[in-house]
N, C-alpha and C positions, 0 to 999 in steps of 0.2 A: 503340556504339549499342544495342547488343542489350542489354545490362547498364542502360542508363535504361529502356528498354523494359521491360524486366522489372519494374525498381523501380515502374516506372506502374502496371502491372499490377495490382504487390503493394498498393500504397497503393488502387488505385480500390478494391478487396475489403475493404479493412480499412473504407473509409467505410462501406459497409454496417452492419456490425457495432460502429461507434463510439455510443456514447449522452452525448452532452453534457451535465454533470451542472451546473444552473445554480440552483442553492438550494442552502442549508446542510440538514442534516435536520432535522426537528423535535425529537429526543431526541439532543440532545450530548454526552448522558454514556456514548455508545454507540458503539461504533466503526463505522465507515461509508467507501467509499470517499473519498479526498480528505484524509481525518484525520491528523494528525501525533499520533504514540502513544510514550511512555518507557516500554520494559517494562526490571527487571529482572534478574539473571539470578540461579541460586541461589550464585554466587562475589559477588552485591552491584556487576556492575558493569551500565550504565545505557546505555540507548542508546534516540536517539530516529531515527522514521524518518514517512514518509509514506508511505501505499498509494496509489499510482500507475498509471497505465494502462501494460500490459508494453511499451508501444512508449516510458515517458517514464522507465523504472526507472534510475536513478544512485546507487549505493551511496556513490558522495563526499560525495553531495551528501544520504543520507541518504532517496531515493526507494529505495523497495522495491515491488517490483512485485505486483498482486496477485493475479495466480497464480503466485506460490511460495509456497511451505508456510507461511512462518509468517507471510505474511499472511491464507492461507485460515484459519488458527487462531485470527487475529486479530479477524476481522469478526463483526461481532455481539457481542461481548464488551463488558464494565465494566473501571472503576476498581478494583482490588483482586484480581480476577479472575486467577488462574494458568494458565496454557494450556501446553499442552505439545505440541510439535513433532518431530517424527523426522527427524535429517540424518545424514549419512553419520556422524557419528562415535557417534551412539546418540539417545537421547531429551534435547532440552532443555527445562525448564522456567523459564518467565518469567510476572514477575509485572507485570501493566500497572500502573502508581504515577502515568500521568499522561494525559488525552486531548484536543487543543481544534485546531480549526479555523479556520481564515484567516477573514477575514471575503472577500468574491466582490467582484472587484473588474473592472473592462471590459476589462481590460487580462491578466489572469489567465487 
C-alpha cells in the first residue's frame, strides 16, 4: 500500500510540470520536441529515434528521452547539421540526414 501511495504521490508532482504539446511547430525542418530524427554516425551507420517526455523514453522502440545528452544536442538543430555529444566512451559525432513529424492525431 505504501509503494502505490508513493507512485500517487510521484505522478500527482509530475502533472504539475507536464506541458501537453498539441501542435506540430511551425518550422519542420528543425528539431523540436515530438520529432523523430536519422542522425548518422561518423562509421556511416544510421539510426532513427524520437525525443520523448523522460517518463515515455523506450530505446526499442526508438523513444529517446529528452534530457539525455544527445537529445539536448539535438533540439534546435537542421538537416545536415553535425552535433557532437560526450558519453562515457569519449565524444560522438552525428550528422542529422533526416527530420519529420507525425501528423497529431486524438488518439496520440
Amino acid at each position: 500500500m505504501r509503494e502505490i501511495d508513493r507512485r500517487v504521490r510521484f505522478l500527482t508532482k509530475r502533472l504539475d510540470e507536464l506541458t501537453v504539446v498539441d501542435r506540430l511547430p511551425d518550422d519542420r525542418g528543425k528539431m523540436f520536441f515530438g520529432a523523430w530524427v536519422t542522425i548518422e554516425s561518423e562509421d556511416g551507420d544510421e539510426s532513427t529515434y524520437r525525443l520523448v517526455g523522460p517518463d515515455e523514453f523506450d530505446l526499442s522502440r526508438g523513444y529517446l528521452s529528452i534530457d539525455s545528452p544527445m537529445a539536448r544536442a539535438l533540439l534546435g538543430k537542421r538537416i545536415d547539421d553535425e552535433v557532437g555529444v560526450r558519453t562515457p566512451d569519449g565524444w560522438n559525432h552525428v550528422v542529422i540526414t533526416n527530420i519529420h513529424y507525425e501528423p497529431l492525431t486524438p488518439d496520440k
